[in-house]
C-alpha positions, -999 to 999 in steps of 0.1 A, spaced: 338 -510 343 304 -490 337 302 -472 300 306 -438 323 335 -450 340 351 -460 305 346 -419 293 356 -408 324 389 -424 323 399 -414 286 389 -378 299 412 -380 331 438 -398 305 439 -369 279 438 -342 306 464 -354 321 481 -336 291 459 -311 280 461 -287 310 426 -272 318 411 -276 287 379 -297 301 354 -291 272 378 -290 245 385 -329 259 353 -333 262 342 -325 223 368 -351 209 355 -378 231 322 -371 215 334 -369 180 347 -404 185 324 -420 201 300 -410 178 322 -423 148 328 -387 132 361 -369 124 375 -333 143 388 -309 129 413 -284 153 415 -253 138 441 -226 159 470 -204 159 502 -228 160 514 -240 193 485 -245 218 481 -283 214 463 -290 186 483 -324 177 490 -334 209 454 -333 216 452 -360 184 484 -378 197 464 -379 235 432 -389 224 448 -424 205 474 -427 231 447 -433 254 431 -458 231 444 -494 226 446 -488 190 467 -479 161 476 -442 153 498 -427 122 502 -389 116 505 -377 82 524 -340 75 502 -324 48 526 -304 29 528 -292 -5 544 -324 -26 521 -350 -6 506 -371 -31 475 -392 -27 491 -427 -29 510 -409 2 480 -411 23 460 -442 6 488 -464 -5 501 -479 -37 502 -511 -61 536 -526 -70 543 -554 -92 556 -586 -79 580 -597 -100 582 -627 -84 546 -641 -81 537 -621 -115 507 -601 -97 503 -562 -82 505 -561 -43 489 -532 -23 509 -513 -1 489 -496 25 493 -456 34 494 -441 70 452 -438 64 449 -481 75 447 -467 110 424 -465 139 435 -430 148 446 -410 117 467 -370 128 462 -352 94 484 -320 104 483 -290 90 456 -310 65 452 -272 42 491 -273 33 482 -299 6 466 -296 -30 429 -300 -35 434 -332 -48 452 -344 -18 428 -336 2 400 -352 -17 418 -385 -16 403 -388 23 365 -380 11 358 -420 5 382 -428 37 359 -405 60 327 -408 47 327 -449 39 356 -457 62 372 -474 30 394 -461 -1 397 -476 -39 427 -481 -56 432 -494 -91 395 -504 -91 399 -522 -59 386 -514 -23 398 -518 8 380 -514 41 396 -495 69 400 -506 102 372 -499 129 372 -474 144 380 -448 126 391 -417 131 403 -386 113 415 -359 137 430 -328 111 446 -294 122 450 -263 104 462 -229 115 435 -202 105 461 -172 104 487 -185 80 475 -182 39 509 -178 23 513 -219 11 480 -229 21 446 -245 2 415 -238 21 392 -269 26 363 -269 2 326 -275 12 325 -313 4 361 -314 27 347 -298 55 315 -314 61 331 -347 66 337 -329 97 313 -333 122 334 -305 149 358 -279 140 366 -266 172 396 -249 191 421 -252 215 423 -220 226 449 -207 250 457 -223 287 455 -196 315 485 -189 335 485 -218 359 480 -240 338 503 -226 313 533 -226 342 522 -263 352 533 -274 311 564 -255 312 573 -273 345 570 -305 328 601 -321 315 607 -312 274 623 -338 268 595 -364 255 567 -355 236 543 -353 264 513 -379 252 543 -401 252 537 -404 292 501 -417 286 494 -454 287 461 -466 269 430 -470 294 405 -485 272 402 -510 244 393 -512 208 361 -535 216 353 -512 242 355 -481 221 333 -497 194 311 -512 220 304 -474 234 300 -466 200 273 -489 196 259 -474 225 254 -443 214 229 -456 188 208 -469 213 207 -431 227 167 -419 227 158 -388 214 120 -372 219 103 -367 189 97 -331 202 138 -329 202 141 -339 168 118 -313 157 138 -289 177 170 -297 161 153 -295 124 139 -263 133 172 -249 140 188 -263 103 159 -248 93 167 -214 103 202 -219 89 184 -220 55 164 -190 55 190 -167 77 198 -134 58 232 -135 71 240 -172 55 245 -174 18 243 -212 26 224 -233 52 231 -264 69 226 -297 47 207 -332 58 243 -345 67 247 -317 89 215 -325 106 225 -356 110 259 -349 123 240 -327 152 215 -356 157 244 -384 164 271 -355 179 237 -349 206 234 -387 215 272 -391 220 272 -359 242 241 -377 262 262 -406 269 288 -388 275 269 -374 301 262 -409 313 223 -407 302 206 -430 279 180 -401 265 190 -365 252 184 -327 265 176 -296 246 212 -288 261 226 -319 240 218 -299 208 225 -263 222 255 -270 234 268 -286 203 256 -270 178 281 -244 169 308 -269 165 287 -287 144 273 -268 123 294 -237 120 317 -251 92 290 -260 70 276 -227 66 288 -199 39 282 -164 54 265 -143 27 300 -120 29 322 -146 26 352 -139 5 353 -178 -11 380 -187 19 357 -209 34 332 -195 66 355 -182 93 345 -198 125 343 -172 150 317 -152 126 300 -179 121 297 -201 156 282 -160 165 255 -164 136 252 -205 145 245 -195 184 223 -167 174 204 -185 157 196 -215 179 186 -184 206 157 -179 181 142 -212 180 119 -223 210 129 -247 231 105 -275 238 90 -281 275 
């Protein structure tokens, strides 16, 4: 099978699921294949996990969900040393995180210092424990929800949190035929448990590589500088978009070209993608500390790249 064929079949795979929700597919293939981590942020009970729980089941690879709640601790997630009484030494024990695919649900139900345990994990695909580290297995992925509406019990993601992102997007309501074809479904089963996996590890990695190899025009990369750039000086923005943003846009635009089965990238590549990219690592000038709220500010994102000339 063709690189092309390979997306098109974890697409047809997941959608098989997630009813009518083409693009929304279509952004989490992207974020894997170009080795970054999603972040689903909606109201409760549109999909948001079972998106997660599609996405691995249609990979040949490993998957663990961790519940963020309250209590979690971070040796919960990373794992922990215990001594061996009988060979006299500390054995690690590894957390849910040694996994190809990693659900963090409801990830802003946990403590600030639960939630920085995954920093290291999703930026350096590794963790530390008692001085030691220990590399994760490739690939990686963390796919985290959070429900934007609920505050009571609830620790909203930092700055340094979020921008290990490199989406926060949404599920968004199915319309009513679609919504009538998942309630026709049986209930019994979760329904990603139906899915078989269509690709393999190698192959994921392999695509991955891939996207490396992705051109992009130097005019292009001046284009998508131009629009962090106008993140920076934007009235509305009491904070622009950082050099790892850029770079999330730059490597989110290549994965979208592939995607797209072509080996060189469009202006379109970093329209299109931009607001999911870049819209959680902005502040808004109003904000009230909560973090940027998404819908304000993929409308100040989008407005913005409007501004900026696209090259011929």
């Amino acid at each position: 099978m063709t690189n092309s064929q390979h997306i098109e079949a974890i697409q047809a795979n997941i959608a098989r699921v997630i009813k009518g929700k083409d693009a929304v597919v279509e952004l989490a293939v992207i974020a894997l294949l170009a080795r970054g981590h999603l972040l689903i942020e909606d109201v409760p009970g549109v999909g948001k996990s079972t998106l997660a729980h599609s996405l691995a089941r249609s990979l040949d690879c490993s998957f663990r969900r961790i519940q963020f709640t309250s209590d979690l601790l971070p040796s919960d997630i990373l794992g922990i040393s215990i001594f061996n009484q009988a060979s006299g030494i500390f054995e690690f024990k590894p957390g849910p995180v040694f996994a190809n695919i990693v659900l963090a649900d409801e990830i802003n139900r946990t403590t600030p210092k639960t939630q920085s345990s995954l920093l290291e994990a999703m930026n350096d695909a590794q963790i530390s424990v008692d001085s030691h580290t220990h590399r994760l297995p490739q690939p990686f992925m963390v796919i985290a929800t959070q429900n934007p509406v609920e505050h009571h019990g609830t620790f909203p993601l930092p700055e340094s949190q979020l921008d290990r992102f490199l989406m926060r997007i949404r599920v968004g309501y199915p319309d009513l035929a679609d919504e009538k074809a998942i309630l026709e479904r049986p209930q019994s089963l979760h329904p990603a448990d139906e899915l078989l996996p269509v690709v393999s590890v190698e192959t994921v990695l392999d695509l991955q590589a891939t996207v490396e190899k992705v051109r992009m025009d130097d005019s292009l990369m001046e284009y998508l500088l131009s629009i962090v750039a106008a993140t920076r000086r934007c009235e509305l923005l009491a904070l622009g978009v950082s050099t790892r943003g850029a770079m999330a846009l730059h490597n989110a635009a290549k994965s979208r070209a592939l995607v797209r089965d072509r080996d060189y990238c469009l202006p379109d590549d970093i329209k299109a993608l931009a607001p999911a990219v870049l819209s959680h690592r902005v502040m808004l000038a109003y904000s009230d500390g909560a973090g940027p709220r998404l819908d304000e500010a993929e409308r100040v994102i989008q407005d913005l790249v409007e501004t900026v000339p696209v090259p011929l």
